[in-house]
C-alpha positions in Angstrom: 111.6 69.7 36.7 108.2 69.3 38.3 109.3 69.2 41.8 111.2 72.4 41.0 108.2 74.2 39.7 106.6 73.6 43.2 109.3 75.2 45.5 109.0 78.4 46.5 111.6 81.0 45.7 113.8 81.8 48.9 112.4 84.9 50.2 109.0 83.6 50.1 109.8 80.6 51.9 111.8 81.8 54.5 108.5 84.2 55.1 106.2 81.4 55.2 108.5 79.8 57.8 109.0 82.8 60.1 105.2 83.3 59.8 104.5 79.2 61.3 106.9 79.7 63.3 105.1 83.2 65.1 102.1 81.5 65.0 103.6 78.4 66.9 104.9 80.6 69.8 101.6 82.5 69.5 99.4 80.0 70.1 101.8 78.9 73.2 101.5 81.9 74.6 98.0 81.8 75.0 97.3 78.2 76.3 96.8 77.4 79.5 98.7 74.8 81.4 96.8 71.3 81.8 94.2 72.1 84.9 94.6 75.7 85.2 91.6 77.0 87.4 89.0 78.8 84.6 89.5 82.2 84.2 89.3 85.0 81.3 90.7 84.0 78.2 94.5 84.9 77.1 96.2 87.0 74.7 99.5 86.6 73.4 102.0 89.0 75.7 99.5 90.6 77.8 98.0 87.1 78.4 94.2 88.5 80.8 95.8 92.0 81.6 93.0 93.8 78.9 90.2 92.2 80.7 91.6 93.1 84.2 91.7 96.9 83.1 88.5 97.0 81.9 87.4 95.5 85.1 89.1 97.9 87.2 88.1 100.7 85.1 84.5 99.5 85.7 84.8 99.0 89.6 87.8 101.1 90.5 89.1 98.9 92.8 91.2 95.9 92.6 89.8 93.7 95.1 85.9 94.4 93.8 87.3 93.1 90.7 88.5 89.8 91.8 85.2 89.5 93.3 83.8 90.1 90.3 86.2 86.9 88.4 85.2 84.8 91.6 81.5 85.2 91.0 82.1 84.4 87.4 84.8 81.5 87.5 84.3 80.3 91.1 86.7 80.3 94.4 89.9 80.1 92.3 90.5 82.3 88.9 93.3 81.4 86.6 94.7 84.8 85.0 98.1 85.5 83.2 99.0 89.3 83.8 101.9 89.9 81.6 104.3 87.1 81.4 102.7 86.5 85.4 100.8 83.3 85.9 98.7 84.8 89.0 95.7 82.6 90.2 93.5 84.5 92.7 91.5 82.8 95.6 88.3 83.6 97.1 86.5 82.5 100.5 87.3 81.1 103.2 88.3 77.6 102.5 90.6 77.9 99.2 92.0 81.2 101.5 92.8 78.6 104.3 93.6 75.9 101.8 96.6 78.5 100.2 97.7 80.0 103.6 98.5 77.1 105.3 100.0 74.5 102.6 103.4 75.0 103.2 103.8 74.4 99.3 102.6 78.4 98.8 104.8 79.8 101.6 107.2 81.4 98.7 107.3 84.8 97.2 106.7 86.1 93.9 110.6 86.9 92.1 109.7 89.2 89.9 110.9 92.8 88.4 109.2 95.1 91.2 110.1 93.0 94.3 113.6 92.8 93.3 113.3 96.7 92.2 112.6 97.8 96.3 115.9 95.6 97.3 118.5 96.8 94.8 117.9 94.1 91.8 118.0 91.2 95.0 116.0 89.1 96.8 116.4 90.5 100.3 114.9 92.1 103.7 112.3 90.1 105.6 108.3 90.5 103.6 109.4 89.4 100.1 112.1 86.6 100.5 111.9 82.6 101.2 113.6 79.8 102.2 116.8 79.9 104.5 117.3 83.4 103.7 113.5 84.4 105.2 114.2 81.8 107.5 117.9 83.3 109.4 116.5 87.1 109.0 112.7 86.6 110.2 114.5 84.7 113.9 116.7 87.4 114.0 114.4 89.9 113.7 111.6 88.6 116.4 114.7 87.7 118.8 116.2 91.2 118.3 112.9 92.7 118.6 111.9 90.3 121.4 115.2 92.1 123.3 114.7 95.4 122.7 110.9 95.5 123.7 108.2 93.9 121.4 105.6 92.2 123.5 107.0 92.9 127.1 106.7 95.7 129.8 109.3 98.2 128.0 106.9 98.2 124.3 104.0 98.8 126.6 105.3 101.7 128.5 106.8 103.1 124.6 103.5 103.0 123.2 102.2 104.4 126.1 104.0 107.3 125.7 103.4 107.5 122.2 99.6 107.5 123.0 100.2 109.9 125.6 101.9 112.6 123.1 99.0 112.2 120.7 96.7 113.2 122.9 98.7 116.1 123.4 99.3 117.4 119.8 95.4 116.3 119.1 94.7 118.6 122.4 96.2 121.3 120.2 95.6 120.9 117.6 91.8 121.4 118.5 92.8 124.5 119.9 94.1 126.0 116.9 91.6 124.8 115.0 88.9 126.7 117.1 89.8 130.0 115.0 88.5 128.2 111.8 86.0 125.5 111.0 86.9 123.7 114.5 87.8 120.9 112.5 91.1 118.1 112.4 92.2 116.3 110.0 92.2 112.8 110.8 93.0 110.1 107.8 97.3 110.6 109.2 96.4 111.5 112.0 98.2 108.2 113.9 100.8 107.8 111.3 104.2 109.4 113.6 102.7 108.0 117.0 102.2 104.6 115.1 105.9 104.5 113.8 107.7 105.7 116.9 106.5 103.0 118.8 108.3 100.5 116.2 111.1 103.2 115.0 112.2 102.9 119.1 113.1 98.9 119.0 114.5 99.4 114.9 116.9 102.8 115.4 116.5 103.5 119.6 114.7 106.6 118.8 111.5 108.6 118.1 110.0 111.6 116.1 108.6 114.7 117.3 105.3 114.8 115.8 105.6 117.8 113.6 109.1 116.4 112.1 109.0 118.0 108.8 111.1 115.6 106.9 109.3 112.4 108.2 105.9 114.2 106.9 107.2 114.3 103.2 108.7 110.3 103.9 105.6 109.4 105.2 104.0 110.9 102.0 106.3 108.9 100.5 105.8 105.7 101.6 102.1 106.7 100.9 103.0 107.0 97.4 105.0 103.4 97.1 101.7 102.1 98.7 99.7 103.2 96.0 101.7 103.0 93.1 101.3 99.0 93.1 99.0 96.3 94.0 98.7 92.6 95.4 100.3 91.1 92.2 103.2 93.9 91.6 101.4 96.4 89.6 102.1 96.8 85.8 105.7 97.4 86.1 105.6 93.8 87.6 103.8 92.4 84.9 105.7 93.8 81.8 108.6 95.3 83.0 109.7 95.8 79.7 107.8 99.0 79.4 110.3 100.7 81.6 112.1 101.4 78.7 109.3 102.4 76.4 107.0 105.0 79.1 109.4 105.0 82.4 106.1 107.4 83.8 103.3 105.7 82.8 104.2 102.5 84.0 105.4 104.1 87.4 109.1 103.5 86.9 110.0 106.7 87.1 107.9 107.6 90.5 109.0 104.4 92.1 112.6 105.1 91.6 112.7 108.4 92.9 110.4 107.6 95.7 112.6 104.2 97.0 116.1 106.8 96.5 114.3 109.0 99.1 113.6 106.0 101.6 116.8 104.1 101.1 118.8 107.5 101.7 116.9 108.1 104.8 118.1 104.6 105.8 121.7 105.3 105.1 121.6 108.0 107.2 120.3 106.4 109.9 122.8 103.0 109.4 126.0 105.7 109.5 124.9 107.6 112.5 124.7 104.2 114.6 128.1 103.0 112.9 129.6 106.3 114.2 128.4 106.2 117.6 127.7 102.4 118.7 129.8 100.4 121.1 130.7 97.1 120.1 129.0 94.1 122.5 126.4 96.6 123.5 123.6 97.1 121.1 120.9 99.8 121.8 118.2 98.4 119.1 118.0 96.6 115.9 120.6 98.4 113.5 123.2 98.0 116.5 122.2 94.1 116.8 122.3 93.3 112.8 126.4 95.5 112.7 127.1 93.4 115.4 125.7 90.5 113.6 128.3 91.7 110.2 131.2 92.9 112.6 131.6 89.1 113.9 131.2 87.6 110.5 133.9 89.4 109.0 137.2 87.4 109.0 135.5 84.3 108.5 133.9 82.5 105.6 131.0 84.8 105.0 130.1 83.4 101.3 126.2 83.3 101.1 126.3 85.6 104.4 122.5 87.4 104.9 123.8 89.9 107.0 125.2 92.4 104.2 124.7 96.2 103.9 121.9 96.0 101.3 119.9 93.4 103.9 120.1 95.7 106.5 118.4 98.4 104.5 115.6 95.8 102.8 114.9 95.0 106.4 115.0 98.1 107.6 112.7 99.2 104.5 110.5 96.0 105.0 109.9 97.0 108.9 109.7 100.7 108.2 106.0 100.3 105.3 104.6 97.4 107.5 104.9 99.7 110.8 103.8 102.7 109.2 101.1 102.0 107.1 98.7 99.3 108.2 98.1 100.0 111.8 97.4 103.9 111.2 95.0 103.0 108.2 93.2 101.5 110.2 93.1 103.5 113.2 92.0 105.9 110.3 89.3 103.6 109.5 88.0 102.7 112.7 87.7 107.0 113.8 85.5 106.8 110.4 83.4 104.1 111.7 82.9 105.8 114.7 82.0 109.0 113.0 79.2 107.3 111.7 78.2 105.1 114.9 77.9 107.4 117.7 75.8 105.1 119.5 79.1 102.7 119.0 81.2 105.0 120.2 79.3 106.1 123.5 79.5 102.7 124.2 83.3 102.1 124.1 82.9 105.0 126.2 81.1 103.6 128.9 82.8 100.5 128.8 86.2 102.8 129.9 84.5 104.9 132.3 83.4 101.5 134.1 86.7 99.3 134.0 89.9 102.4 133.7 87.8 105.3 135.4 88.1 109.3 135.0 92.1 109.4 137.2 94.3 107.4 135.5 95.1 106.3 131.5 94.4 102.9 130.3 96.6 100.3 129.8 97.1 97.0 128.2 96.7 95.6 131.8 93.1 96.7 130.8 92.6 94.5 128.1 91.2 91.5 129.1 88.4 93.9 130.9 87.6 95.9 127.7 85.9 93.4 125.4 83.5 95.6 123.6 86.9 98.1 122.5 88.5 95.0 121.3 84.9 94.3 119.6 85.3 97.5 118.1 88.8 97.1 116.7 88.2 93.7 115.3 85.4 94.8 113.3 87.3 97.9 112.3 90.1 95.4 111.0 87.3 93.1 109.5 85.4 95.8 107.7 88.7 98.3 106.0 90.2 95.4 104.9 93.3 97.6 104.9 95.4 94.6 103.2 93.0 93.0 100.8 95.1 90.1 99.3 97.6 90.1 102.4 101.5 90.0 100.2 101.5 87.6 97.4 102.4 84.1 97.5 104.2 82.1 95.0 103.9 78.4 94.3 107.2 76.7 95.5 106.2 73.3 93.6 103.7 72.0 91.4 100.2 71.7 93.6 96.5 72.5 93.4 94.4 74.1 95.1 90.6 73.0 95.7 91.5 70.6 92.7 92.8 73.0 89.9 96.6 72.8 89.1 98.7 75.5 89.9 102.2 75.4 88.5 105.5 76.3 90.0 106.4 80.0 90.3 102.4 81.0 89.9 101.7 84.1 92.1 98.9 83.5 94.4 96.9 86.0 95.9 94.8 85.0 98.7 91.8 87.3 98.7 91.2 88.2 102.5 88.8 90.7 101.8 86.4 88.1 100.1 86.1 86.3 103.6 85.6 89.1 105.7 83.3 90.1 103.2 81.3 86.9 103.1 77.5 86.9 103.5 77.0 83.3 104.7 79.6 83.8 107.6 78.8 87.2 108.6 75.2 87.8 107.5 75.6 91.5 107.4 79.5 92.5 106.1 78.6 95.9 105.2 77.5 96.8 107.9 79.7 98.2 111.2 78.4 96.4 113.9 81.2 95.3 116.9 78.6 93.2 118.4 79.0 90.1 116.2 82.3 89.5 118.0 80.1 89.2 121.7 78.7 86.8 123.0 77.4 86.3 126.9 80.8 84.8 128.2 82.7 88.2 126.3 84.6 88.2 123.1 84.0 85.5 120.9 86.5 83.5 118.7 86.9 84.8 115.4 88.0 82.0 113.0 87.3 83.9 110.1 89.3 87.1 111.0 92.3 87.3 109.4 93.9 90.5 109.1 97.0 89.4 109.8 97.3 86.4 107.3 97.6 83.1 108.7 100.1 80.1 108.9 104.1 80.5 108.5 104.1 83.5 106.6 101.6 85.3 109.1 102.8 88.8 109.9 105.6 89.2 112.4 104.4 92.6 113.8 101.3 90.8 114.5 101.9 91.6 118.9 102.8 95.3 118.6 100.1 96.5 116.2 97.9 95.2 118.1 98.7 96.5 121.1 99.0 99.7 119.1 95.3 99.4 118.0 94.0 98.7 121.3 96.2 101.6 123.4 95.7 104.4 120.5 91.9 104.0 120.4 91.7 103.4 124.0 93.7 106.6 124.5 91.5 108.7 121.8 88.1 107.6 123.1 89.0 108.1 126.8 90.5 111.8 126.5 88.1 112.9 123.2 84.2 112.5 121.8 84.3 112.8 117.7 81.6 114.0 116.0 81.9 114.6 112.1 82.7 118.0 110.8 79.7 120.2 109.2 81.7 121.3 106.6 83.5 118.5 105.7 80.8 115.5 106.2 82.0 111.8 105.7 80.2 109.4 104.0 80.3 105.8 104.4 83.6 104.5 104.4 82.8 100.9 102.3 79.6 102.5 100.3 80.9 105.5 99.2 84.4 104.2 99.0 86.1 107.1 100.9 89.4 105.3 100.6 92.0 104.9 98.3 93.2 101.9 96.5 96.7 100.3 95.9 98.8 97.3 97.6 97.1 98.6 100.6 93.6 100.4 101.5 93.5 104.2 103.2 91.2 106.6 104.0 90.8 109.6 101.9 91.4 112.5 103.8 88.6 113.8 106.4 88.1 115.7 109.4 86.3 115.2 112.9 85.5 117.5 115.6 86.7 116.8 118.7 85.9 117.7 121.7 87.9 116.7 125.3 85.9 115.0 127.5 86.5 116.8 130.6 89.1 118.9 132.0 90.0 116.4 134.7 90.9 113.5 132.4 93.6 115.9 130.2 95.5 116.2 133.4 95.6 113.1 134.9 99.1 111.7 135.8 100.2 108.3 135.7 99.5 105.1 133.7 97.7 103.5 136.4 
């Protein structure tokens, strides 16, 4: 009678138990794993994402932030964006530490990277394992074949350089009956992509190609719809279903439909008009690659329809978008240097002269241009945090424990930002990379990430950096428009933010540097 005077009616009790029970997974939720690097604290669902608004909100840009957490928390912040475990990494050695252990050569799985490759793991940027493995040698042997790093990609960008100069020429003439000023921040986005689009699909665009304007845009748009760790849609996916357009569903969807048909399009054409055995580029090599395979047991086969486009997709935003950033960049630099510019100048007056064009056969002679370039790359930072990595195993880095399938991000911006290295980051100034023997080694440079998973377009952008500057500085002198000044690029953060870093829009006035030089023939 006494015990049953302490139970609790049913209702009551089963209440009491649901409510333990919340509080249980509640307080789950928000505890850290054993050894997690320090970091803001976490909330149950969102886990740190409140604090990383407020931050961004406060600094508008995403990389500022993580350099806020790193001067708060140290070299490695533990954060929990969404359901996302994502530990960020700052300076040079935990940088080094996470791009060469091969335990964080995988890629982040989640929502959005499986979104841009029709709910799979495919293409070439965002895959691991065997899979990255197969695809990444076919690719540089393909590419290898059809151009990239021998006499035939030199002669394509060349050309592409070439035709630039023409449509700048131009367009300085049309701009003559106005403010005498061109528009700049895309100006290398076409020449950039033709020189890639060649080895990929064996063909190029004319420069004022309508449609491939509005794709470019685009891409633009994809570019700045997300960040480093995935964006929001990344971190709670969920809310697809809840606000499609806030969370950027809705934008990312139409934009990837307008990509991937592109792609199709493209695909069909070269599997209406190929010839078997004889490949003219990359999309020829990879049906050859299916054609063979078919017949046989293909189970776990990479080469599929829906690889072809990821790759094709994966090739297409890394050869459009990084190199004419910052060839954007470095034309803003300039701007702003005139005494830096006179000098790259000089130095291609003395080593290419006023009757031919320069060429990569130049190079080796032009060590203040390539001073110029790396400290271009160094300074825009046009790839903060490189692409994520994921943990592959249990591991630490710099001591703290990072558990499996943790997103890292790898903070390049906070080495070639770092005081004690460089002494003066801010500040655009090619001459740090001299010395009295010519260029000097550049350890801390890493534009191009560093270890297995270092970018595979590595040769051909920079041969596009070097020919498409050395082209623009040879046939033009810039000077910054009246009417349209530019600040700063990095203190008045003229750029944009987003998985990558652009220019905002801005103009330059160019002017040809003699008659002579715009009708020179040959490539020397």
């Amino acid at each position: 009678m006494v015990l049953g005077c302490c139970l609790l009616p049913i209702p009551e009790l089963s209440l009491l138990l649901l409510a333990v029970v919340l509080l249980t997974l509640l307080l789950a939720d928000i505890k850290k794993p054993p050894g997690y690097p320090p970091g803001p604290a976490w909330f149950p669902v969102v886990g740190t994402y409140l604090q990383h608004r407020q931050l961004q909100r406060e600094y508008g840009y995403l990389h500022e932030v993580w350099r806020s957490l790193s001067r708060q928390y140290g070299a490695v912040v533990g954060l929990r964006l969404g359901r996302d475990r994502v530990v960020v990494v700052s300076g040079a050695a935990a940088v080094r530490e996470v791009l060469t252990h091969s335990a964080f050569d995988g890629r982040p799985d989640g929502f959005f990277f499986r979104l841009r490759c029709f709910g799979e793991r495919l293409g070439v940027v965002f895959t691991e394992g065997e899979h990255w493995q197969e695809q990444r040698r076919f690719a540089v042997r393909v590419l290898k074949q059809f151009g990239l790093g021998g006499r035939s990609m030199e002669e394509q960008v060349a050309e592409e350089a070439a035709e630039l100069v023409t449509a700048l020429r131009a367009r300085v003439l049309a701009a003559r009956g106005a403010d005498g000023c061109v528009a700049m921040a895309h100006a290398f986005d076409v020449s950039v992509l033709n020189s890639l689009w060649a080895m990929l699909a064996g063909r190029r665009f004319a420069l004022d190609d309508e449609r491939l304007a509005g794709l470019l845009h685009t891409l633009n748009d994809c570019f700045r719809q997300t960040d480093g760790s995935g964006g929001l849609l990344n971190q709670m996916p969920f809310l697809r279903h809840l606000a499609p357009r806030r969370c950027g569903y809705t934008d990312t969807v139409r934009n990837l439909n307008k990509l991937w048909d592109f792609l199709r399009e493209t695909i069909v054409e070269h599997e209406q008009t190929r010839v078997p055995t004889k490949p003219r580029d990359l999309i020829d090599a990879f049906l050859e690659e299916m054609q063979g395979r078919k017949g046989t047991d293909s189970t776990g086969s990479t080469y599929t329809e829906k690889q072809l486009l990821s790759l094709l997709l994966d090739l297409f935003m890394a050869g459009a978008e990084t190199t004419s950033n910052t060839l954007g960049f470095t034309v803003m630099f300039l701007l702003r240097r005139p005494d830096v510019q006179r000098r790259a100048q000089e130095e291609l007056d003395r080593v290419v002269g006023r009757g031919r064009q320069p060429s990569l056969q130049d190079r080796p002679r032009l060590n203040y241009l390539e001073a110029v370039l790396k400290e271009a790359q160094r300074l825009a930072n046009v790839a903060p945090v490189g692409v994520p990595h994921r943990a592959m195993q249990n591991a630490t880095i710099m001591g703290h424990t990072v558990p499996k399938d943790t997103t890292v991000l790898a903070s390049l911006w906070s080495v070639h930002m770092d005081r004690e290295y460089w002494g003066d980051p801010e500040r655009f100034r090619p001459e740090r990379f001299l010395d009295d023997a010519g260029l000097k080694s550049a350890e801390y440079l890493l534009p191009f990430g560093l270890g297995k998973r270092r970018c595979l377009g590595e040769k051909l952008a920079r041969s596009n950096l070097f020919m498409f500057l050395a082209f623009l500085l040879h046939h033009f002198s810039m000077e910054p428009c009246p009417k349209h000044p530019v600040g700063d690029p990095i203190e008045d953060r003229h750029f944009l933010d987003g998985f990558t870093l652009c220019p905002k829009p801005f103009c330059a006035l160019l002017t040809a540097r003699d008659a002579a030089t715009e009708h020179a023939d040959g490539q020397g």
